[in-house]
C-alpha positions in Angstrom: -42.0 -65.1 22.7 -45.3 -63.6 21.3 -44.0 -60.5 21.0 -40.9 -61.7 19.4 -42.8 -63.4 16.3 -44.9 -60.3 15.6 -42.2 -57.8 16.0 -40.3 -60.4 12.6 -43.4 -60.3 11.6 -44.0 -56.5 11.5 -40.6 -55.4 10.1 -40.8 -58.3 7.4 -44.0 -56.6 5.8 -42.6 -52.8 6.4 -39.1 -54.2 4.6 -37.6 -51.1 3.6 -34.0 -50.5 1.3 -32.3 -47.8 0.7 -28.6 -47.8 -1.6 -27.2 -45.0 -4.0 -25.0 -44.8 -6.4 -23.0 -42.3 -8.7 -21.8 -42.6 -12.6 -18.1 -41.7 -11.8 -16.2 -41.4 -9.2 -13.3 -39.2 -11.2 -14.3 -35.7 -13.2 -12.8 -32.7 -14.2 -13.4 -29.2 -12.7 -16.9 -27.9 -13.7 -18.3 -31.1 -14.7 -21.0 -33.1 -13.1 -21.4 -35.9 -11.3 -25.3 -38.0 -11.7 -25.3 -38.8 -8.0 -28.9 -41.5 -7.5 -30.6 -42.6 -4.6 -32.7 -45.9 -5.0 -35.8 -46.2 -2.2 -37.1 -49.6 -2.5 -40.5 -49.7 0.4 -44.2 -50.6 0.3 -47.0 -49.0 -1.4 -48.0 -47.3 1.6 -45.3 -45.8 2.7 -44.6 -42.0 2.6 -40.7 -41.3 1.7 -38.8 -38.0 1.3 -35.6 -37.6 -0.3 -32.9 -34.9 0.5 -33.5 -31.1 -0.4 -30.9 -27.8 -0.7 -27.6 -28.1 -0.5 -26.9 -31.1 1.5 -24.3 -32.8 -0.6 -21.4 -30.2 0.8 -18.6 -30.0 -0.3 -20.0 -30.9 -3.2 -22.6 -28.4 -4.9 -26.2 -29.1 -5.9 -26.6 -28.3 -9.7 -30.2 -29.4 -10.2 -32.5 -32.4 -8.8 -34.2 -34.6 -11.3 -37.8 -35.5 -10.9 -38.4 -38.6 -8.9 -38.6 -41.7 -10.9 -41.2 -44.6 -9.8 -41.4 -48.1 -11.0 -43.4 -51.2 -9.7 -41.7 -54.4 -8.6 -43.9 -57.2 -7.1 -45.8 -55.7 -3.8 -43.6 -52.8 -3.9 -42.7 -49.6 -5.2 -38.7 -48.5 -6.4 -38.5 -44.5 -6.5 -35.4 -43.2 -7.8 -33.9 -39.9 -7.6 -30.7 -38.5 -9.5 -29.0 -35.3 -8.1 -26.4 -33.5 -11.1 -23.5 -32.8 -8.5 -20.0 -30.2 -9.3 -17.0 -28.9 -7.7 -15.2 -26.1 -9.2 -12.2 -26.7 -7.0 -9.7 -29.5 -7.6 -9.2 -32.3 -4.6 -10.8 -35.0 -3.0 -13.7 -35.3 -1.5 -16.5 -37.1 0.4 -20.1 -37.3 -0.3 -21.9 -37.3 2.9 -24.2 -39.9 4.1 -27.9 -38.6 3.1 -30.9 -38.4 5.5 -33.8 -40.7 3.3 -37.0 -40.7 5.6 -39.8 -43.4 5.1 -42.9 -43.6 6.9 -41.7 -41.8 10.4 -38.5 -43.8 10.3 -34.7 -41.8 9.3 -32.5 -44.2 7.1 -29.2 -43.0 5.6 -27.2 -43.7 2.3 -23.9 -44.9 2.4 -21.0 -41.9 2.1 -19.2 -41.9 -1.5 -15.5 -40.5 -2.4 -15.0 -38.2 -5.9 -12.1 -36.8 -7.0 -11.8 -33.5 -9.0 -8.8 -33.0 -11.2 -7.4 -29.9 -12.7 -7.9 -29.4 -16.4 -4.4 -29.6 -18.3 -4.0 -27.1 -20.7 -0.6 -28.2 -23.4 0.7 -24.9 -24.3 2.5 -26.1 -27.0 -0.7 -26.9 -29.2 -1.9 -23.1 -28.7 -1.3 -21.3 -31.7 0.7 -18.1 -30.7 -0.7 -14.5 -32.3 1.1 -11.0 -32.9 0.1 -8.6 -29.8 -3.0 -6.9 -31.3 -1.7 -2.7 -32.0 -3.0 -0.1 -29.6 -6.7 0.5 -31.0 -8.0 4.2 -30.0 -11.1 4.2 -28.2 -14.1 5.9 -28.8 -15.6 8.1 -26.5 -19.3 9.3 -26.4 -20.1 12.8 -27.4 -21.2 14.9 -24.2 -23.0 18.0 -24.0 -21.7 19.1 -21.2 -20.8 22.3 -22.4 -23.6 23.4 -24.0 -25.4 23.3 -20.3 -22.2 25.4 -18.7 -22.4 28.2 -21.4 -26.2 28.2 -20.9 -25.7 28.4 -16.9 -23.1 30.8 -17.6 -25.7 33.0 -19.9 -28.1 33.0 -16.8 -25.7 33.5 -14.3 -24.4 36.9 -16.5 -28.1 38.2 -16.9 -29.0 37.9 -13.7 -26.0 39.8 -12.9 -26.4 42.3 -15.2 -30.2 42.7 -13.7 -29.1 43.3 -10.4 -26.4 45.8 -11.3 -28.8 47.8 -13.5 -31.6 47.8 -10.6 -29.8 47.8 -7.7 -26.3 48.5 -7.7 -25.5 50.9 -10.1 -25.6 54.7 -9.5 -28.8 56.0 -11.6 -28.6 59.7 -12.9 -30.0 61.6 -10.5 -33.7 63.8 -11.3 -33.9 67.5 -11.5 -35.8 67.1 -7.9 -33.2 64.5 -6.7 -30.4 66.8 -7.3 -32.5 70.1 -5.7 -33.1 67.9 -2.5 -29.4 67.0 -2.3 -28.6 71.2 -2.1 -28.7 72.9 1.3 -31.5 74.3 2.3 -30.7 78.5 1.1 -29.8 76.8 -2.4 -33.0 75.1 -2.0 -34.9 77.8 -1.3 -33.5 80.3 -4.1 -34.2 78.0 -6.7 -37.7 77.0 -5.6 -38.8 81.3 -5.6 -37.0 81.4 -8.9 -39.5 78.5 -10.0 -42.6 80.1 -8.6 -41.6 82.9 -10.4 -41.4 80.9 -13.5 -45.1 79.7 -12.9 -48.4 81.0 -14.2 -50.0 80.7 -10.8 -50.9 85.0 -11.4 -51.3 84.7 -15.0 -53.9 81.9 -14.7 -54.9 84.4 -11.4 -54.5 81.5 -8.9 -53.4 83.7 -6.2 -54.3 80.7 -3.6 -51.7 78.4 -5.0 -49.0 81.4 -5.4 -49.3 81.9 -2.2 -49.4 78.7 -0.8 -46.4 77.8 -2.8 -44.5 80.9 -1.7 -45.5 80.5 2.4 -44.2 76.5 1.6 -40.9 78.0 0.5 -39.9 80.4 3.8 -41.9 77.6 6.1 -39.6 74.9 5.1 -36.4 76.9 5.4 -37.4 78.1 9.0 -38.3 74.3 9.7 -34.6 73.3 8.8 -32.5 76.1 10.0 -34.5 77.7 13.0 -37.9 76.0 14.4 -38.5 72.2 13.5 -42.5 72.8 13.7 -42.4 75.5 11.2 -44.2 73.2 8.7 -47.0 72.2 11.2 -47.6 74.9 13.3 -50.2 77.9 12.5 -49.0 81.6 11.7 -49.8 83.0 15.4 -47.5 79.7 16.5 -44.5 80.2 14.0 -44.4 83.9 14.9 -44.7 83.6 18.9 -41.9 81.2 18.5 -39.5 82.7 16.4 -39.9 86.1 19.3 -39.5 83.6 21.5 -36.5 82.3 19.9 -35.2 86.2 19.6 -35.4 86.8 23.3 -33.8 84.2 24.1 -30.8 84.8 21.8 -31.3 81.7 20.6 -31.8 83.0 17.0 -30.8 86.9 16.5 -33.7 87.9 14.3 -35.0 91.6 14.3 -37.9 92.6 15.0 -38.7 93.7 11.6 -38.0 90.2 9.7 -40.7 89.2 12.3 -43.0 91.6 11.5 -42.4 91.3 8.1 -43.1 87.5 7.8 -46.2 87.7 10.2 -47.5 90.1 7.2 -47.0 88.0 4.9 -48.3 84.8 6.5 -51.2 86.1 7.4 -52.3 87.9 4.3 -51.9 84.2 2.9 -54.1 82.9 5.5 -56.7 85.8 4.0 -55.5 84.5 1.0 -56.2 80.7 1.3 -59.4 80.3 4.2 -61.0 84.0 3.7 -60.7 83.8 0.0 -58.8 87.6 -0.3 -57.5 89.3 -3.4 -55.0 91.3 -2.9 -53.5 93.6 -6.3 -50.8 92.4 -8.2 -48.2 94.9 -6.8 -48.8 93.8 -3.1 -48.2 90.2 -3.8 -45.0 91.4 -6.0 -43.8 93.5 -3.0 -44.4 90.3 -1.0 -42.3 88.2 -3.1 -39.5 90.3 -2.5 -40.1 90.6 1.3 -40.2 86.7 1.5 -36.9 86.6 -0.8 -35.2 89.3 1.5 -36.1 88.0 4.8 -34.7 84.6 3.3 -31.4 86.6 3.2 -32.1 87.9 6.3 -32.4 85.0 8.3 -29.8 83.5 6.6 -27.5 85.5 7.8 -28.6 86.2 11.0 -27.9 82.4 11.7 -24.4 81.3 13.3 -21.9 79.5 10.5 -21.8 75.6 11.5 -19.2 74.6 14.2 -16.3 72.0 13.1 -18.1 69.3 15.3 -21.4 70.0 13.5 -19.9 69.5 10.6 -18.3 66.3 11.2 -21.3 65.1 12.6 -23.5 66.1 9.7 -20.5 64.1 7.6 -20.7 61.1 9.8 -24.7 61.6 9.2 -24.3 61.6 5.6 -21.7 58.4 6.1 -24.2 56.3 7.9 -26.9 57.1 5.3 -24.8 55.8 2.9 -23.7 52.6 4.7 -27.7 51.7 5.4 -28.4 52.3 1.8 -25.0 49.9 1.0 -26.6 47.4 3.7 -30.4 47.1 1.9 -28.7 47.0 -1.6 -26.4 43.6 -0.2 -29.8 42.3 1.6 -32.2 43.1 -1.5 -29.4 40.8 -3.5 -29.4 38.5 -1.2 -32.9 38.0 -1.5 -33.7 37.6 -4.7 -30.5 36.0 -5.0 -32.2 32.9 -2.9 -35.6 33.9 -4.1 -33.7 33.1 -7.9 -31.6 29.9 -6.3 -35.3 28.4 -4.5 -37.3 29.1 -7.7 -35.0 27.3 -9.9 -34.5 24.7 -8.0 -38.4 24.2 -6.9 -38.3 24.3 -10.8 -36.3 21.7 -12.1 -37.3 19.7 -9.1 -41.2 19.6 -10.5 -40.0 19.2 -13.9 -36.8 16.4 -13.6 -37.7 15.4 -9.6 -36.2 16.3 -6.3 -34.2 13.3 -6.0 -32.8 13.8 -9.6 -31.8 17.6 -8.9 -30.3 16.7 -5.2 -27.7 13.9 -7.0 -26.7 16.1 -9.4 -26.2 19.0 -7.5 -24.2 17.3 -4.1 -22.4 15.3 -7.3 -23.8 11.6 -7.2 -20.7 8.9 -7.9 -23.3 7.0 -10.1 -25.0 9.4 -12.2 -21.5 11.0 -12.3 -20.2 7.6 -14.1 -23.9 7.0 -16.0 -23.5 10.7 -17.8 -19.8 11.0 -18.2 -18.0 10.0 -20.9 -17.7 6.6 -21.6 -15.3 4.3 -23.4 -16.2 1.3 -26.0 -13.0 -1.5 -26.0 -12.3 -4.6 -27.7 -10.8 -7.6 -25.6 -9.3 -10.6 -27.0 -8.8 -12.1 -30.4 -11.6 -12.7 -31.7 -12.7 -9.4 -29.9 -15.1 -9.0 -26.9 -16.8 -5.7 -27.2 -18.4 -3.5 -24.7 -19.0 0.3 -23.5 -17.7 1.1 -20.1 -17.3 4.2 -17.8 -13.7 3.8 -18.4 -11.1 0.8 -19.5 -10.7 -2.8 -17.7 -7.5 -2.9 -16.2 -6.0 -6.1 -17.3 -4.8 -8.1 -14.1 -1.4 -9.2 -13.5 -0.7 -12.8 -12.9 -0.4 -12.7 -8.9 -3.6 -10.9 -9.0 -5.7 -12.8 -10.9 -6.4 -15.9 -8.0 -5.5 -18.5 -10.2 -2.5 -20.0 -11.8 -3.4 -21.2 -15.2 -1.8 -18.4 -17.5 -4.2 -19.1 -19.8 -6.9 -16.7 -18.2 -7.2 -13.1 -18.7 -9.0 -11.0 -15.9 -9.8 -7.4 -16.7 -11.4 -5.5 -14.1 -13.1 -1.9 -13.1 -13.6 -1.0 -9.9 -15.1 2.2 -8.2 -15.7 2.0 -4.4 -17.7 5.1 -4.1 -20.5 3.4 -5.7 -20.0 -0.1 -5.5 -19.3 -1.0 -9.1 -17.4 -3.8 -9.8 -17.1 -4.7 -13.5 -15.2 -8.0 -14.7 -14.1 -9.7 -17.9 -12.6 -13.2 -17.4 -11.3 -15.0 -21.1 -10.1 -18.3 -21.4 -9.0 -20.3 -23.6 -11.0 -22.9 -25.7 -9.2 -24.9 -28.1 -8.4 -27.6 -25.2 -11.0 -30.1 -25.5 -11.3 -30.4 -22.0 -12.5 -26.8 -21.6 -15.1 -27.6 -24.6 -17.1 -30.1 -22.4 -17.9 -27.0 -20.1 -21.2 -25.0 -21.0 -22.2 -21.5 -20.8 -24.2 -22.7 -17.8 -21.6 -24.4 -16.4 -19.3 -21.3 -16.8 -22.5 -19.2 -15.3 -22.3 -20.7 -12.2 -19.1 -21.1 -11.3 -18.6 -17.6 -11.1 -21.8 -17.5 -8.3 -19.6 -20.4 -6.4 -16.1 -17.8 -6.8 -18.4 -14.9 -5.2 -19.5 -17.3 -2.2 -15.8 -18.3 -1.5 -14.0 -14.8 -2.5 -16.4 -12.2 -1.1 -18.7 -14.6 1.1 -21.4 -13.7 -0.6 -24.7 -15.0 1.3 -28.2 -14.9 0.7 -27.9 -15.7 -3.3 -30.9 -15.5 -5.6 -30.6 -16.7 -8.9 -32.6 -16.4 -12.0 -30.8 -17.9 -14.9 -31.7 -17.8 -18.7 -30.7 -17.5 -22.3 -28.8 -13.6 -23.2 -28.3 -12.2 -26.7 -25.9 -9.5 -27.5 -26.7 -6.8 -29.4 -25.1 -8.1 -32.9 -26.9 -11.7 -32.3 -25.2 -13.7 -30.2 -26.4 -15.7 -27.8 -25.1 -17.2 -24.6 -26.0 -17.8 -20.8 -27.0 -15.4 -17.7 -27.5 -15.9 -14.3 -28.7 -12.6 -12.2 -30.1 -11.7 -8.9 -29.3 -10.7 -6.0 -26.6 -11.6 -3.1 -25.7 -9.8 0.4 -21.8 -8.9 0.3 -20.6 -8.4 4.2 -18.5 -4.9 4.7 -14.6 -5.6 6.1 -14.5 -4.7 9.5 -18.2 -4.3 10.0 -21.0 -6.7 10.7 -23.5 -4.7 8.3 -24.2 -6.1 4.7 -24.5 -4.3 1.9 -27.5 -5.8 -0.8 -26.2 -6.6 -4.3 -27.0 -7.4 -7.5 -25.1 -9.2 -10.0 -25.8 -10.2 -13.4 -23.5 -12.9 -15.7 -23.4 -13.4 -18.8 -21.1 -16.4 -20.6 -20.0 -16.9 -24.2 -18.2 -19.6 -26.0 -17.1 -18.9 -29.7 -14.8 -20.9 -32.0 -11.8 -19.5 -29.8 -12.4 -18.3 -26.3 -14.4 -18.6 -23.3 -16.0 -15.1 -21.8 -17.2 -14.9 -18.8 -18.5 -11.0 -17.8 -20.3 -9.5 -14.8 -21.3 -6.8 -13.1 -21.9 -5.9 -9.4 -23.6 -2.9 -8.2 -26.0 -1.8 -5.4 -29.1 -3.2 -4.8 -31.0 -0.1 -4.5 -28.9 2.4 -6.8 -31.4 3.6 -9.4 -28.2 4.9 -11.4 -26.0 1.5 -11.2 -29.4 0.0 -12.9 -29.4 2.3 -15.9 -25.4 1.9 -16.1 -25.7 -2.4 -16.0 -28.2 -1.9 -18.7 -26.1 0.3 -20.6 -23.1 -2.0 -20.4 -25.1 -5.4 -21.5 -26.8 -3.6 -24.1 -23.0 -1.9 -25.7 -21.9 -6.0 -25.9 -20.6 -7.5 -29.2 -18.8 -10.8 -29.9 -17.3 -11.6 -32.7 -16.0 -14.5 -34.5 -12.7 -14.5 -36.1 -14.6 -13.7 -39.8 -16.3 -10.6 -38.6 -13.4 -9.3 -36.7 -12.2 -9.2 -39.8 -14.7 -7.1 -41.9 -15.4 -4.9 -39.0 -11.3 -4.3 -39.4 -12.0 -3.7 -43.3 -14.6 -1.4 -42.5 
């Protein structure tokens, strides 16, 4: 019984109420509902109200301060929730979770209808279809960068033909060298003949020239060593080479040439003299002996020629091979300096995109297009036209809208112009806000959009114009795949004395070239009213 009268007693002096309310029970698409929870409770008591989105189906538009007034021993707080739907039906307000002290208590649930907006058709004034207006592209210098590309590409060219690949006139040596080696020979005694080697009395040098000249032959045609070896050497191998019948010299063009060789060794190490008609004689000696040996020497057989052709085949096939891998090389040599280049001066990543042919920086530099939608006119710069959508595309009914839309998959670019209407006074009452945010409740329910940020504010257009924005950033799940791609969005909504726009655009997340090309579309946008459609048509 005790415990009875203090537990009365207990609750009477922890009395707690909790009721809510709303200001109508019956709205239009878009508009709000002032849904308010009354906490009556002691002064002591600690009480929370709802946060987020609790009121589902029903969408949170903004939560009021809470409101608190004094009556008697106890406190009233009061909190109004601004409520929407931007789909027509009926619906319940759940029951909401109030907490006071450590103790749960729980409004009542509350019914709302949402009705479609009538539109009469037959108070629309009707227009003429506005005439085909060319567009105007932007200028691109495109081909100013091919012809100077081009130019390169043709110097370079040019370069390595003169350098490399073209057949330079051959040099008085170069063409002696390519004669066999009698030709060689006869020409070289007829320019030591030309020389002042005996005028100027340098006997050493005429000699050394003229024992060069037979030594060289004999290294070609008979003994391989005749260069390096000494006179004694040279002349016990040519016998040598004469009793073997290897080479049928006589004995006097041996005797003859050991004469000679060593009066040049007297000549060059012993510092001899000898007169002017002994070194004569020995020109001729050296000049006959040439004959001599000449034609002592077998002709060439038929497989010695062809393999001296093949010879001359594969020298000219290894000199064919280092031209193609010099040009190669400073082909890539070019191709890694220019690209090293431009990469220091316009960065790496900028160079790679352009080069493996970015989608994005494709549609930021291209040529774009500037269009006027709707009377009075909506205009804006795109990387192409909106394609206006067909009725059974659009995902509504009301004829009244107008959807034009760009899409391009490869870089997740969505682009989308929606125009209503707005001489119905029920599509007055709704705000640019309003408008704003209905289109972040259509990406939730068309592209389950999850994870949305939003940042809203006021947006001028580039002629003065202002209206409403809502941006930031959403996660769009890929079909078929459990991976997300990150998103950003920005809208922007306008209401002039005619029409309702409503325009965004959705890109990626973290494609540097989608950024430049939203901020290249929202700064290109103009609206118009009806009198300066007009003068811009004058002008």
């Amino acid at each position: 019984m005790v415990l009875a009268i203090v537990s009365c007693f207990y609750s009477l002096i922890s009395f707690s109420q909790v009721t809510s309310e709303v200001d109508t029970t019956k709205i239009r698409i878009g508009e709000q509902i002032n849904y308010k929870i009354n906490v009556e409770t002691d002064t002591t008591n600690l009480v929370v109200f709802p946060e987020g989105q609790t009121f589902m189906p029903l969408e949170a538009v903004e939560a009021l301060k809470i409101d608190t007034t004094k009556k008697e021993s106890k406190f009233v707080l009061s909190r109004i929730y601004k409520l929407t739907q931007f789909d027509s039906g009926a619906y319940t307000i759940p029951r909401q979770k109030i907490i006071i002290g450590e103790k749960p208590f729980y409004t009542d649930s509350l019914g709302v209808e949402v009705n479609t907006i009538k539109v009469d058709t037959t108070k629309q004034k009707l227009y003429d279809i506005k005439p085909i207006i060319e567009v105007d592209k932007s200028s691109s210098n495109w081909w100013k960068w091919l012809l100077l590309i081009l130019a390169i590409i043709g110097i370079i060219g040019f370069l390595l033909y003169w350098f490399i690949w073209r057949k330079k006139p051959l040099t008085e040596e170069e063409e002696i060298a390519l004669l066999p080696p009698y030709e060689r020979a006869k020409i070289s005694l007829k320019k030591l003949d030309e020389s002042q080697y005996l005028i100027r009395s340098e006997v050493k040098e005429y000699y050394s020239e003229l024992t060069q000249i037979i030594r060289s032959y004999l290294d070609e045609k008979v003994y391989e060593r005749s260069l390096e070896s000494t006179t004694d050497e040279l002349i016990e191998r040519l016998q040598l080479l004469k009793e073997g019948n290897q080479v049928p010299l006589t004995k006097d063009t041996i005797k003859n040439l050991e004469s000679i060789l060593k009066r040049a060794d007297l000549v060059k190490f012993a510092k001899s003299l000898p007169e002017t008609g002994l070194i004569v004689m020995d020109r001729a000696t050296i000049e006959k002996e040439l004959d001599n040996v000449k034609a002592s020497l077998p002709e060439p057989s038929e497989e010695e020629k062809l393999l001296d052709q093949k010879y001359k085949e594969e020298q000219e096939r290894k000199k064919k091979r280092n031209k193609v891998i010099l040009t190669g090389a400073i082909s890539l040599f070019l191709l890694i300096a220019t690209y090293v280049g431009f990469g220091l001066k316009f960065g790496f990543g900028y160079v790679n995109d352009t080069l493996l042919r970015h989608e994005s920086k494709v549609l930021l530099e291209g040529e774009w297009v500037t269009s006027k939608y709707g009377i009075p006119p909506f205009e804006i710069s795109t990387p192409d036209v909106l394609r206006r959508l067909k009725k059974e595309e659009k995902g509504f009914n009301d004829s009244d809208y107008d959807k034009f839309l760009y899409v391009n998959e490869e870089s997740h670019l969505s682009i989308c112009l929606i125009i209503a209407d707005n001489s119905d006074e029920s599509i007055q009452l709704l705000d640019e806000k309003t408008l704003g945010l209905a289109q972040i409740n259509a990406f939730e329910k068309e592209l389950k959009a999850e994870n949305i940020v939003v940042i809203d504010g006021e947006f001028e257009t580039d002629n003065g114009f202002k209206g409403f924005q809502v941006k930031g950033t959403m996660n769009i799940p890929i079909q078929g795949s459990e991976n997300n791609i990150g998103t950003s969005y920005k809208i922007v909504s306008f209401k002039n004395e005619k029409k309702i726009f409503v325009f965004y655009v959705l890109f990626e997340t973290d494609d540097s070239y989608s950024v430049e090309i939203e901020e290249k579309i929202y700064n290109s946008i103009k609206i118009y009213t009806q009198g300066q459609e007009k003068e811009e048509e004058q002008k």
